[in-house]
N, C-alpha and C positions, 0 to 999 in steps of 0.2 A: 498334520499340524502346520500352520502356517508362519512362515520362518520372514523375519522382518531386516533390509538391510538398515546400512546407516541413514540414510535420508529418510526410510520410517522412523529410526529412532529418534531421528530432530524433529521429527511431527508430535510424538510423545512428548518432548524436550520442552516443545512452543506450550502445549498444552499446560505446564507446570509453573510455567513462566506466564505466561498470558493471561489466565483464568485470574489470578489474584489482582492484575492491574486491570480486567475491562469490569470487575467488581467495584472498583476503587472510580474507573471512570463513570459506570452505572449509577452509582450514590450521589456524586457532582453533580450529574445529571438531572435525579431527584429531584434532589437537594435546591438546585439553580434552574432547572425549567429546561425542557430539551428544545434549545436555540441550537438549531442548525450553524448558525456560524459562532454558537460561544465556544469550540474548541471543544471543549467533553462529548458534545454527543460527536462529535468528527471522530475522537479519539475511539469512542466505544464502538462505534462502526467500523472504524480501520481494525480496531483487535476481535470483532465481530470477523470479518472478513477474511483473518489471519485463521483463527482457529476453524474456521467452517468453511479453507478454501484450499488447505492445504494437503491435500489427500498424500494420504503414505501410498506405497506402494508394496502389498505385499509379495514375497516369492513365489507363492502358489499358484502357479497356472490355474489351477482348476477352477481359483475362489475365484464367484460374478461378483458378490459382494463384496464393496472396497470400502474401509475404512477412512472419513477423511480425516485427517489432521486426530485420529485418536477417536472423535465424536460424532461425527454425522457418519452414517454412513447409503452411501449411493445406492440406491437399490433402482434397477430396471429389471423390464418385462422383456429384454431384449440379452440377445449372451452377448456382452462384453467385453472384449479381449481385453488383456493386459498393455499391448498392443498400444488400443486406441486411448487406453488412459494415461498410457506411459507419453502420446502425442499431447494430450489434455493437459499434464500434468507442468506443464512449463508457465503455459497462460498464467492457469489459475495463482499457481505460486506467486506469479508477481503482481497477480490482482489488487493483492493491497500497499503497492506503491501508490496508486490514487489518494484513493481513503488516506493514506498516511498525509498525502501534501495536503488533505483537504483538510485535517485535522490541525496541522501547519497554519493554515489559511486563518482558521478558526481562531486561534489562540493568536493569531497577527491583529485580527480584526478587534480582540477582545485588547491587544496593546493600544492601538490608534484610536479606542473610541475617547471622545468626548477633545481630542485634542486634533493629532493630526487629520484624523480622519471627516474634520469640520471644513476644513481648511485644502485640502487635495481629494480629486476624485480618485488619485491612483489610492489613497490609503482607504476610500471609504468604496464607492463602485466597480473600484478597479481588485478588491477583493474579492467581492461577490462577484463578480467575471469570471476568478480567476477557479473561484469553486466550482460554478457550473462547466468551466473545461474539464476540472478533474473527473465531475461524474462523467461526461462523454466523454472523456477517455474512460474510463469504468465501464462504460455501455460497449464501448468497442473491442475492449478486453474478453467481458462476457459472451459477445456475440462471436466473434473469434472461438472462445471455446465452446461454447454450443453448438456450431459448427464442424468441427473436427470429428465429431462421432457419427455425424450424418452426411460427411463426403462421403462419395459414388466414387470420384474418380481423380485423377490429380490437380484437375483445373479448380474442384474444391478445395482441394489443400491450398492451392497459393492465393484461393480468395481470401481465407481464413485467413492465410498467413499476412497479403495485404492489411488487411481490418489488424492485427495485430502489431503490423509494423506501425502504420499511421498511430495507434493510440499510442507505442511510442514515440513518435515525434512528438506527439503533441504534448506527452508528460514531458518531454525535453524541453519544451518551449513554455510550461509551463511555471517547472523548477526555475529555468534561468531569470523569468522575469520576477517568483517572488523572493528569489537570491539577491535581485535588485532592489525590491520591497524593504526586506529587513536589513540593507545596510544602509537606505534611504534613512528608515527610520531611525536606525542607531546616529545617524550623523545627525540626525534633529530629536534628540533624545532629550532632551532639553526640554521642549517641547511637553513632552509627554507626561501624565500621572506619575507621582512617587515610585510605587507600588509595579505598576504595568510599565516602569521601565525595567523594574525584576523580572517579570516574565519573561522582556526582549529579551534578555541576557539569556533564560534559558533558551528560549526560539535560536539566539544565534550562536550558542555551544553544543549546538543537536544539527549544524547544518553542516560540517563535515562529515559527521556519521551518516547522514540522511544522502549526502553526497555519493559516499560510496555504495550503496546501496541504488539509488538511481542509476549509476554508472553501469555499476554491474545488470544491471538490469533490461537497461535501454542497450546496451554493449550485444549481450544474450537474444535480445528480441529482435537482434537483423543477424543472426543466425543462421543458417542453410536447415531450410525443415530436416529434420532430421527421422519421419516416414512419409512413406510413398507409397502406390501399386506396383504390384507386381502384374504379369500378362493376366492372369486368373482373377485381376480384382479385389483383392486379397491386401488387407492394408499391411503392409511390414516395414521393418526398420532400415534406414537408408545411413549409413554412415558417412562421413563428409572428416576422413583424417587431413584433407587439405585446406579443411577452413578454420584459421585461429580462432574465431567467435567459438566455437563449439567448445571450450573451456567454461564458457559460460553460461552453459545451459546447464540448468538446475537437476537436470534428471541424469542426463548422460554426461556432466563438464565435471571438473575439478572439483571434489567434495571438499576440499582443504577451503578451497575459494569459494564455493558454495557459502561455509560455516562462516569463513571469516568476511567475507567484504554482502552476504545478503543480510543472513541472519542476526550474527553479533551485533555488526553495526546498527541493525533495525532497531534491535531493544536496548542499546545503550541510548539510542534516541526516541525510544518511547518513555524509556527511564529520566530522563532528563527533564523533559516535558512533563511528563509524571508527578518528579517531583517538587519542580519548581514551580507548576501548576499549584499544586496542595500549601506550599509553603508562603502562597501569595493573595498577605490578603488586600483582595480590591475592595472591599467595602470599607477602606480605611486611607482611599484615594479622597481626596478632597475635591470636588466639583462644586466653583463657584459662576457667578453669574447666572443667565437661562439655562444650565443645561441641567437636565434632571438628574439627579446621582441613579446609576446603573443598578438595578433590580438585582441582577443576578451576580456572583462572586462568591469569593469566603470574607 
């Protein structure tokens, strides 16, 4: 029988939690036309990514098949190990820090239209820049973990591990500048539609959650790999009790600070966006002069 610890059971946990809001961002979606930068498809991608990346980890040596996050589950023609998924399982987990800024990005872009975003390229191109980082950080993330199952030898591990530090830099340098974005925009709020300056407010009461969440994240991701070879070739686990970061690694760190500063904080900030998203209606923003009233909204 195959016996689940706690960071499976927060895979469970996501599942229960998640499913009802990437439904709710699925229908927006619909409903509004799936625009890449309206926010809902970002969102239902980032909760796509959450649910279908976050593999549990079960007890069972024996099981090859691994449950991810409750609902996919990994199936290969290859045995294995625990091992190799328990090295995998770090990546993945934080894979949907991208998606998440991207979904950020999204719902930025849906505040500044028709006003700031006429008027600055930082609110109008300097968005859409700022999304195609996230996906290559995304790309770099996944290539990172597809990697880690098909190292030979240690020099793979620390290429992997490269490819994985860089996509966090680059989500660092990402966040800080649309940290800059939204209090641009708050300070020229004025500026901005009725309506979509409700949204900013929620965009900028979901950026301390969203905060910690990246911290811990990016904190984790310059981490001491924590598996290696052994003489035999043989991937095994390498402990690193003298490096502070390894608190932050989602598989082997601090479960207390796993739950609180990845998890909680992630969904009190998809909650926010969530619902200040639905409670906002833009097709009640008034666009006068050339500019066409926006298609898509509630």
């Amino acid at each position: 029988m195959v016996k689940f610890d706690d960071r499976a059971i927060t895979a469970v946990v996501q599942i229960v939690l998640y499913i009802p809001v990437l439904i709710v961002a699925l229908v927006f979606c619909f409903r509004y036309g799936f625009n890449k930068h309206g926010g809902w498809m970002g969102l239902a991608f980032f909760l796509s990514v959450r649910l279908f990346s976050s593999p549990s980890l079960p007890s069972s040596p024996e099981m090859p098949v691994v449950i991810t996050a409750g609902i996919l589950a990994i199936v290969s023609t290859q045995d294995i190990s625990n091992h190799t998924l328990a090295a995998v399982y770090p990546v993945l987990e934080s894979a949907g820090l991208s998606p998440l800024m991207g979904a950020i990005t999204g719902f930025l872009s849906i505040v500044c239209q028709f006003t700031l975003a006429k008027r600055s390229f930082m609110f109008d191109r300097g968005l859409v820049v700022l999304q195609a980082i996230t996906t290559l950080a995304f790309v770099l993330l996944a290539y990172s973990a597809s990697a880690l199952p098909n190292a030979k030898n240690q020099d793979d591990i620390d290429q992997a591990t490269s490819f994985r530090q860089g996509a966090y830099a680059v989500l660092a340098g990402v966040y800080i500048a649309l940290v800059w974005i939204v209090f641009s925009a708050y300070m020229r709020r004025a500026e901005i539609l009725k309506y979509r300056r409700q949204l900013l407010t929620g965009v900028l009461l979901s950026l301390p959650f969203v905060t910690a969440r990246v911290v811990y994240s990016i904190v984790g991701g310059f981490a001491k790999p924590t598996f290696g070879f052994d003489a035999d070739g043989n991937l095994i686990p390498i402990p690193h009790p003298d490096d502070p970061l390894q608190k932050f690694n989602p598989t082997t760190g601090n479960f207390v600070l796993f739950v609180a500063c990845a998890l909680a904080t992630q969904y009190v900030a998809v909650m926010i966006i969530c619902f200040v998203g639905m409670r906002t209606p833009l097709k009640k923003d008034e666009v006068r002069g050339d500019v066409q009233r926006w298609s898509g909204g509630r």
